[in-house]
C-alpha positions as CSV (number, residue, x, y, z in Angstrom):
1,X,-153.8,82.6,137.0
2,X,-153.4,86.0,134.9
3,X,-155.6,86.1,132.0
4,X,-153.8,85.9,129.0
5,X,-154.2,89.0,126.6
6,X,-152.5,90.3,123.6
7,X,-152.4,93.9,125.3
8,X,-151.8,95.2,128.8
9,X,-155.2,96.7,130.2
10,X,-155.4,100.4,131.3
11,X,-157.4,101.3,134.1
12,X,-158.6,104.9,134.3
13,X,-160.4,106.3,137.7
14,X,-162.3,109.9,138.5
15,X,-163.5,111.6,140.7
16,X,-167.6,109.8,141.1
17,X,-169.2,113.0,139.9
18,X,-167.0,112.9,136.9
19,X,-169.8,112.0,134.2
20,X,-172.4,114.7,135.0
21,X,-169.8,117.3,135.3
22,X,-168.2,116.1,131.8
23,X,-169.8,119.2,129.6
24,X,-169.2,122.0,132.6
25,X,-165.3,122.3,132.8
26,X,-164.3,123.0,136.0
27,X,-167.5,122.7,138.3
28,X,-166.6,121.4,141.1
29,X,-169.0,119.9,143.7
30,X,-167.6,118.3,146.5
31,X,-169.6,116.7,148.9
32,X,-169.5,114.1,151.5
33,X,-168.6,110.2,150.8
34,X,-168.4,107.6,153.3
35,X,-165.7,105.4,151.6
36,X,-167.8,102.7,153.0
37,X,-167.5,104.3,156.4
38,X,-163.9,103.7,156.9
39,X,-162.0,106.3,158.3
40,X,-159.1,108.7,157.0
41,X,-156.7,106.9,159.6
42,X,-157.9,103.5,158.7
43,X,-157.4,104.7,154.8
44,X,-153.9,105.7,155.9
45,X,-153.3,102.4,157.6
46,X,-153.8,100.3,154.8
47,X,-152.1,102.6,152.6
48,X,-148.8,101.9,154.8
49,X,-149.3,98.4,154.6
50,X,-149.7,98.2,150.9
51,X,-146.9,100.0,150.4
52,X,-144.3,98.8,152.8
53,X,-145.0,95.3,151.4
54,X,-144.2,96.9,148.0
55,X,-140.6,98.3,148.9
56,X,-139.8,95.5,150.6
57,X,-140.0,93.2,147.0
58,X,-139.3,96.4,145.0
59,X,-136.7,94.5,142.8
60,X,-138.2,91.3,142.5
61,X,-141.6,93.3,141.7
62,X,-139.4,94.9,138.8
63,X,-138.0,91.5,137.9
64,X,-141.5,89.8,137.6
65,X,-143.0,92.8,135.9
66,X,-140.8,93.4,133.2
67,X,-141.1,89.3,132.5
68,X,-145.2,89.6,132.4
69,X,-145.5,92.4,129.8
70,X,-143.1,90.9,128.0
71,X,-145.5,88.2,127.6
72,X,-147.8,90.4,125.9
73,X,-147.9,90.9,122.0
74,X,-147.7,94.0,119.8
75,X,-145.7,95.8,122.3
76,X,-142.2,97.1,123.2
77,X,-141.1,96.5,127.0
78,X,-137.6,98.3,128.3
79,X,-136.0,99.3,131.1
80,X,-134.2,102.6,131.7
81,X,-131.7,103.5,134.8
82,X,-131.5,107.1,133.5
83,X,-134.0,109.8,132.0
84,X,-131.6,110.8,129.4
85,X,-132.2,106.9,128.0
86,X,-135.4,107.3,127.9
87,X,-135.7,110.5,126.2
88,X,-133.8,109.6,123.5
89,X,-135.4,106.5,123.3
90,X,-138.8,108.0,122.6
91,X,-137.1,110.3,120.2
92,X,-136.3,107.0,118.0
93,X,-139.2,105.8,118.0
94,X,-141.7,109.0,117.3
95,X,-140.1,108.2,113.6
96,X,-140.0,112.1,113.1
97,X,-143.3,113.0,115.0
98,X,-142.6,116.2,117.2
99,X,-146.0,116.3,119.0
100,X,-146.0,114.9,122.7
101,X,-148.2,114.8,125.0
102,X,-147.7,114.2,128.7
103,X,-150.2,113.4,131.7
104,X,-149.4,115.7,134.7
105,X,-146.9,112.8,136.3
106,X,-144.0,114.5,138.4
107,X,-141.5,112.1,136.9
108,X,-142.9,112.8,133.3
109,X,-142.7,116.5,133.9
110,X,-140.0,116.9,136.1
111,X,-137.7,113.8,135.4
112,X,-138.0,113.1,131.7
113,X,-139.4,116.6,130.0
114,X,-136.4,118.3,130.0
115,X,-134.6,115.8,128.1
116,X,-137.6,115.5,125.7
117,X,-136.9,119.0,125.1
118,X,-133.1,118.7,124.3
119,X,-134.3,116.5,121.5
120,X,-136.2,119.0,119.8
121,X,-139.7,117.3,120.8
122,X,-142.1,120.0,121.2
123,X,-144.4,118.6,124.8
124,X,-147.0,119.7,126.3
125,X,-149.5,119.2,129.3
126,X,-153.0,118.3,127.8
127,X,-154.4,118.6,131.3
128,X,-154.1,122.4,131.0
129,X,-155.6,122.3,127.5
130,X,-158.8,121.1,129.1
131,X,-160.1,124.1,130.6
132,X,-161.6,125.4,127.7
133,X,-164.9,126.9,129.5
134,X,-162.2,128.7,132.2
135,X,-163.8,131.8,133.3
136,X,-162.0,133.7,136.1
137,X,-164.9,135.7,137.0
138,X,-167.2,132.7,137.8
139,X,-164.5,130.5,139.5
140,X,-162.4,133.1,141.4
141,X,-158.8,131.7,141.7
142,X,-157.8,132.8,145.2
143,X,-156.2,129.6,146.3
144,X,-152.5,130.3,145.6
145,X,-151.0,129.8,148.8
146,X,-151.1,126.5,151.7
147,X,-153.1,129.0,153.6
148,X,-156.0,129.3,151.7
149,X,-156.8,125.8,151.0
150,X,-160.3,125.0,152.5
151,X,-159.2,122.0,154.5
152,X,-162.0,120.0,152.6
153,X,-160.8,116.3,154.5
154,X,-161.6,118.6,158.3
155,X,-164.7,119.2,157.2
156,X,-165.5,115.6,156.3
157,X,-165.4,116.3,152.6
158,X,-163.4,113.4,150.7
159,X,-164.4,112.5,147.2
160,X,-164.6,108.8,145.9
161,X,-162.5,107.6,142.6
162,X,-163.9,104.8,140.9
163,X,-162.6,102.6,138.0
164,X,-165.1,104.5,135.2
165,X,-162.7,103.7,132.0
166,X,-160.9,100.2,130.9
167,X,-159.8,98.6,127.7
168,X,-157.0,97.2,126.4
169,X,-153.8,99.2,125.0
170,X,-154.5,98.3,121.8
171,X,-158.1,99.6,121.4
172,X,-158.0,103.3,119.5
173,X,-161.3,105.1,118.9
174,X,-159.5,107.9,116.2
175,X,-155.8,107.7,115.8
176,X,-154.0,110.7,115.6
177,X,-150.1,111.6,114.7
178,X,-148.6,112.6,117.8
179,X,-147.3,110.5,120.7
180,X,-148.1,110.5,124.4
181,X,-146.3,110.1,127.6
182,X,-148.4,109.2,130.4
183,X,-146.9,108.3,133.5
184,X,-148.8,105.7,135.5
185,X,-150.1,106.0,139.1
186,X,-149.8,102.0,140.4
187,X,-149.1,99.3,138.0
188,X,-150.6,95.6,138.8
189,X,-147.6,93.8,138.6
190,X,-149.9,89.6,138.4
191,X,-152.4,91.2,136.2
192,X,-150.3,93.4,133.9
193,X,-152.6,96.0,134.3
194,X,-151.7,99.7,134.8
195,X,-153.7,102.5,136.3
196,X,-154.2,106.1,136.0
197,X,-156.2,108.8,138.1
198,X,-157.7,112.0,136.5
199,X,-159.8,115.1,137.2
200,X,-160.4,116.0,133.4
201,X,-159.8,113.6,130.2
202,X,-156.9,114.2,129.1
203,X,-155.3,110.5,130.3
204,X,-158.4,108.7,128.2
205,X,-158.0,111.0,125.1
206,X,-154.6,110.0,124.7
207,X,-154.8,106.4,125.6
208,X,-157.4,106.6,122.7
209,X,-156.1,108.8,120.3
210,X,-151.9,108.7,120.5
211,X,-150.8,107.0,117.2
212,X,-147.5,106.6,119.4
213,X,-148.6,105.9,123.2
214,X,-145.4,105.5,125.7
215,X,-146.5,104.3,129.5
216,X,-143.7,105.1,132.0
217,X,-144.1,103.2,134.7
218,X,-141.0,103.8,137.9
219,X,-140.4,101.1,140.0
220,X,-142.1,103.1,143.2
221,X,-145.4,102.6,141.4
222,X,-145.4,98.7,141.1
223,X,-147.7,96.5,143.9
224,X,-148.5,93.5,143.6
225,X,-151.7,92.7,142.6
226,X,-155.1,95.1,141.2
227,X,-156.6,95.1,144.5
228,X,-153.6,97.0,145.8
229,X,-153.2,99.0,142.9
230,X,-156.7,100.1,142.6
231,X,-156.4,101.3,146.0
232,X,-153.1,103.4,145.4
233,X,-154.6,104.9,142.9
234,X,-157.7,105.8,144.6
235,X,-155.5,107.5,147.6
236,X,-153.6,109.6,145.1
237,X,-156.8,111.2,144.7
238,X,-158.2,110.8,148.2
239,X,-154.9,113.0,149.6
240,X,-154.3,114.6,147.0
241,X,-157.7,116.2,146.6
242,X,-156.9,119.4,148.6
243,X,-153.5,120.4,146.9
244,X,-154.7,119.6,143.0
245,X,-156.9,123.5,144.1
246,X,-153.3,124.9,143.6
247,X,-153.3,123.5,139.8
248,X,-156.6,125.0,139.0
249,X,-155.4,127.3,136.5
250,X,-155.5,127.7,132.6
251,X,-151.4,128.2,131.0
252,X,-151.7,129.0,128.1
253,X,-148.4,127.7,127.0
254,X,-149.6,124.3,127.6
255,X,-152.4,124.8,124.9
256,X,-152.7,122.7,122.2
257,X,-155.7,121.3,120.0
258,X,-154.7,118.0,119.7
259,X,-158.2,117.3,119.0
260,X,-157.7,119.2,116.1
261,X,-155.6,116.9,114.4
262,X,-156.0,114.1,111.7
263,X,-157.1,110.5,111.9
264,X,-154.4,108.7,110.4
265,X,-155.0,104.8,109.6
266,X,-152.3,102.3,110.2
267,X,-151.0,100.5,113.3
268,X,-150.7,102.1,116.6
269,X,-147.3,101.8,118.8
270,X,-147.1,100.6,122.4
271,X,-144.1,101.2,124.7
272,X,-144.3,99.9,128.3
273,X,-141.1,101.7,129.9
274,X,-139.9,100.6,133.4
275,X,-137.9,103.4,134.5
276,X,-135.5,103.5,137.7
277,X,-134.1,107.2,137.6
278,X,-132.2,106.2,140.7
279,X,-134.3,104.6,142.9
280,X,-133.0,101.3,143.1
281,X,-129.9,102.9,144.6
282,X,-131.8,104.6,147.8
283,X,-132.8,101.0,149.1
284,X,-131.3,100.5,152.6
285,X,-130.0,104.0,152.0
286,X,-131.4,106.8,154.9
287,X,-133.5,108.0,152.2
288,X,-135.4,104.4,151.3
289,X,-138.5,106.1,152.8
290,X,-138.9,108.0,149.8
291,X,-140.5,104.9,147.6
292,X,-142.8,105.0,150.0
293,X,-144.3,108.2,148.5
294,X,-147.6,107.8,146.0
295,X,-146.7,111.5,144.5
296,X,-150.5,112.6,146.0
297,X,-148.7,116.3,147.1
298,X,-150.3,116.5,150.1
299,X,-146.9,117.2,151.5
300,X,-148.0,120.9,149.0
301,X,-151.0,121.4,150.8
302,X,-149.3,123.2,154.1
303,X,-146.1,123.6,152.9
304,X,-144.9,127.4,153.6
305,X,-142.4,127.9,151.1
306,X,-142.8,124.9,148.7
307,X,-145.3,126.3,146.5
308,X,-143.0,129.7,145.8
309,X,-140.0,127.6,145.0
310,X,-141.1,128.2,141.2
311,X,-138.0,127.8,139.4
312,X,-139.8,126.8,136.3
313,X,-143.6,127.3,136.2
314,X,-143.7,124.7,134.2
315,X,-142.3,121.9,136.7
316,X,-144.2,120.3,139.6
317,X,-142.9,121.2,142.9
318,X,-144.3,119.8,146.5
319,X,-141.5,118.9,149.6
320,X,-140.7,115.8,148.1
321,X,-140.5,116.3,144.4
322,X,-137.8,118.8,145.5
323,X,-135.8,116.6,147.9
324,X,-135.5,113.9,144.8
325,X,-134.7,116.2,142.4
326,X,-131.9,117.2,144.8
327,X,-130.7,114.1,145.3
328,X,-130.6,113.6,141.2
329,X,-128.2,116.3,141.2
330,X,-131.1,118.8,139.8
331,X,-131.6,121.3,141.9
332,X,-129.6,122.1,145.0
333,X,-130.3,121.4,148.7
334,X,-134.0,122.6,149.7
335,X,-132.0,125.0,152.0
336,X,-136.0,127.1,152.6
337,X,-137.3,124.6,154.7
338,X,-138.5,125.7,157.8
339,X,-138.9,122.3,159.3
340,X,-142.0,122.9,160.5
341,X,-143.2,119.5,160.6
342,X,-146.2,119.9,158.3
343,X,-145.2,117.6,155.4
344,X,-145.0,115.0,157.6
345,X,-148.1,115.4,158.9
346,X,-149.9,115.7,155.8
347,X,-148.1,112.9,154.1
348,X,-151.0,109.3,154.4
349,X,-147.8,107.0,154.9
350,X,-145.4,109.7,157.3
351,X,-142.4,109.9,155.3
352,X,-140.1,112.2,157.7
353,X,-139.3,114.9,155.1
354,X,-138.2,117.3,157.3
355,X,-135.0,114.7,158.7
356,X,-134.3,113.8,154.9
357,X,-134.3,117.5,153.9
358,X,-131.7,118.0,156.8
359,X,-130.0,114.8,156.1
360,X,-129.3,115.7,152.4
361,X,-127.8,119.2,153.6
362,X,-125.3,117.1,155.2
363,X,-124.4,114.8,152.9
364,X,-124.8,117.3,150.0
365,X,-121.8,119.8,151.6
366,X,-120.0,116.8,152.9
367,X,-119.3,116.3,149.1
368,X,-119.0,119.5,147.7
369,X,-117.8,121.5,150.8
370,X,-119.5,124.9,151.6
371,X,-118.8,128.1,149.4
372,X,-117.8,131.5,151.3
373,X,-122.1,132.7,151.2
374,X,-122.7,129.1,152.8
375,X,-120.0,129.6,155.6
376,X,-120.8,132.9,156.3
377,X,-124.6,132.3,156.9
378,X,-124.3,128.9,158.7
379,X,-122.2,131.5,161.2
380,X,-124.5,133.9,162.6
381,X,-122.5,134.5,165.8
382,X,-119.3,136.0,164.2
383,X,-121.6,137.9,161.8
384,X,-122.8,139.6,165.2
385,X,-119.7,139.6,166.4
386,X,-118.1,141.6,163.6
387,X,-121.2,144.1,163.5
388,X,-121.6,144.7,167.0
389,X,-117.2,145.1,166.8
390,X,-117.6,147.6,163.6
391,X,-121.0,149.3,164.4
392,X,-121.1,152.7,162.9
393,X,-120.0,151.2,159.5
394,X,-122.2,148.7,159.6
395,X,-125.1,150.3,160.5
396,X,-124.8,152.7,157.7
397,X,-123.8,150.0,155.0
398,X,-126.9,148.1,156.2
399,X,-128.9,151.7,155.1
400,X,-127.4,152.3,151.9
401,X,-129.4,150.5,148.6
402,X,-126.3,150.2,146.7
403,X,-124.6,147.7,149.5
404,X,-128.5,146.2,150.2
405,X,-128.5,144.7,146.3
406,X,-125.2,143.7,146.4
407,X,-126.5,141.8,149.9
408,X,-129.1,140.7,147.6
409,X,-127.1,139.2,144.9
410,X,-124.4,137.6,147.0
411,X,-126.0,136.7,150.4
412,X,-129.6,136.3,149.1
413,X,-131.0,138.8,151.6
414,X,-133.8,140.7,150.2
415,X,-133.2,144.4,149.8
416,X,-136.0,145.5,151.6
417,X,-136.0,142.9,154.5
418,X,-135.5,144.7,157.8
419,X,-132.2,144.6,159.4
420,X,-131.4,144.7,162.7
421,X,-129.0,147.6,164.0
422,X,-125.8,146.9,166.0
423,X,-125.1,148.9,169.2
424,X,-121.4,150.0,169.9
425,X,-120.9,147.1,172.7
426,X,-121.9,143.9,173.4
427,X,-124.7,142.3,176.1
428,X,-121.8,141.1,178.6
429,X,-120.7,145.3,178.3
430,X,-124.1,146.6,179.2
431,X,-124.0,144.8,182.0
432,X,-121.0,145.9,183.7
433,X,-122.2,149.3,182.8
434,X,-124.9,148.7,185.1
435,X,-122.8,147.4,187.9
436,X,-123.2,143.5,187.7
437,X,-120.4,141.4,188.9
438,X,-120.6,137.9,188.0
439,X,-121.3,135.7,191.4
């Protein structure tokens, strides 16, 4: 029987060092912990199960959830299909407020932040306004590519998250005027209890500070009881412990003292906001897999050309991220990937990425058809046919700069990438030059 409150409970974990490191920003001392002497695998294993058993009740999981926080008093409970809804949703109810701040969630960033935008709300990522003792000469930012990550998990390294923070919704310790939008990591659907993981305090200040506090919460991140979503939680930071080293930098564009602010008196304002962005529509689809992910980014951590795919340096890409956003209608097909395999490795519950990338090539220019640039680089044979059949003009447009950045521009070959040269006749020609006879 749930316990019957007047607020939902937030549940906040970090990393077990968290509290002596709270007054040396970004000191990081990772060392060896025995989760109890269970095993990466084993971790993975129950991972899988927890989350398998989710997707399989995902809409009656939505169903019970959004009837047990309506139970609760004081707050506002809705469900959203689109991100657009929820944007302008928020932008009612910040009652002229322009201040937001968001939690580092991929589908707060990603999803909904571009929307916030085209209502004039001015967001930003308090996460990045944490590093305020950042010196570049002590910690030396080296690790911007897969390549350089230490492979801390290898080398028995793995950090512990504990619950270290909980209270009610309702609690404030100094209420400021801005709102925050913190997208949740599991959400308890029997207890009503939602759960965050963080590696600075940015989560807790705004769950104690925001005058208007908004908790998105997708339908991928609801389990079914606190023992499962404690542990979901904990794994976002267990796999994702590698990849957050390609984070580890101050932006300055993110920076802003909401510290700084007022403490207003009155009433603060709760909004739990269920939020299917498409995701009920990829069940029993080829890409159901997907609500499997717990948005850890391991996929990130050997990635090859994920991390450079930097359209904005203000969204959050790993393998994944990119796939959804493609099938949103976002971004185009991840045509980079190299399928390599690594994602799928990395990933703790083996979601084939590398198939759905493929897979949503497919369907993507089933729909739309391919453009001339498309065609003529899915076709590398007649590309070699017509340069071998045309060589001396080839060959020189291939040297000259001028036709090189047109290249660029309409084919997306770099300028300076090396091209081969085209001989005058073909393999099969060189042949019977030398005197071979076929049989």
């Amino acid at each position: 029987m749930a316990e019957e409150r007047l607020f939902p409970k937030a549940v906040v974990l970090e990393p077990s060092f968290e509290g002596k490191r709270r007054d040396r920003a970004l000191t990081f001392s990772w060392r060896k912990v025995s989760q109890k002497g269970v095993t990466l695998e084993e971790l993975k294993a129950k991972l899988r199960e927890v989350r398998y058993r989710a997707l399989k009740r995902l809409l009656d999981l939505r169903d019970r959830a959004l009837e047990r926080f309506k139970g609760f008093e004081d707050i506002e409970v809705r469900y959203f299909r689109g991100a657009e809804e929820v944007a302008s949703f928020i932008k009612e109810r910040m009652d002229g407020l322009k201040l937001l701040s968001l939690n580092k969630s991929n589908v707060v960033v990603n999803e909904i932040r571009p929307h916030l935008r085209r209502q004039g709300l001015l967001t930003y990522m308090r996460y990045y306004s944490e590093f305020k003792n950042f010196d570049p000469q002590v910690f030396k930012r080296q690790i911007e590519d897969y390549w350089m990550l230490p492979g801390l998990h290898e080398r028995g390294v793995l950090e512990s998250f504990e619950a270290k923070l909980s209270w009610d919704l309702g609690e404030v310790v100094s209420m400021k005027p801005y709102g925050a939008l913190l997208g949740v990591n599991a959400c308890a659907v029997e207890e009503g209890r939602v759960y965050f993981l963080q590696h600075m305090s940015n989560i807790s200040k705004d769950l104690k500070q925001a005058k208007k506090l908004f908790i998105l919460v997708p339908l991928e991140k609801l389990v079914e009881d606190e023992e499962s979503a404690f542990f979901q939680a904990q794994m976002v930071g267990v796999y994702g412990l590698e990849s957050l080293l390609l984070d580890l930098e101050p932006r300055p564009l993110e920076a802003f003292d909401f510290d700084s602010l007022p403490d207003e008196g009155g009433k603060r304002e709760i909004y739990i906001l269920f939020y299917d962005g498409g995701r009920s529509s990829l069940l029993g689809s080829s890409y159901e897999e997907l609500l499997l992910c717990i948005d850890c980014r391991a996929c990130a951590r050997q990635c090859p050309v994920g991390r450079h795919l930097m359209y904005q340096r203000d969204m959050i890409y790993s393998p994944k991220n990119y796939l959804f956003l493609s099938l949103q209608g976002v971004l185009s097909p991840f045509e980079a990937c190299l399928h390599c395999g690594r994602c799928e490795v990395e990933c703790p519950v083996g979601i084939n990425l590398p198939y759905l990338m493929w897979r949503s090539q497919l369907d993507y220019y089933a729909k739309k058809g391919r453009g001339l640039k498309k065609r003529f680089l899915d076709n590398p044979e007649l590309m070699a046919k017509l340069g071998v059949r045309f060589s001396p003009i080839t060959n020189f447009l291939l040297r000259n700069k001028a036709i090189r950045m047109v290249m660029e521009w309409f084919l997306g070959i770099h300028r300076e990438a090396p091209m081969p040269s085209f001989p005058k006749g073909t393999f099969r020609d060189w042949l019977k030059e030398k005197g071979w006879k076929k049989g």
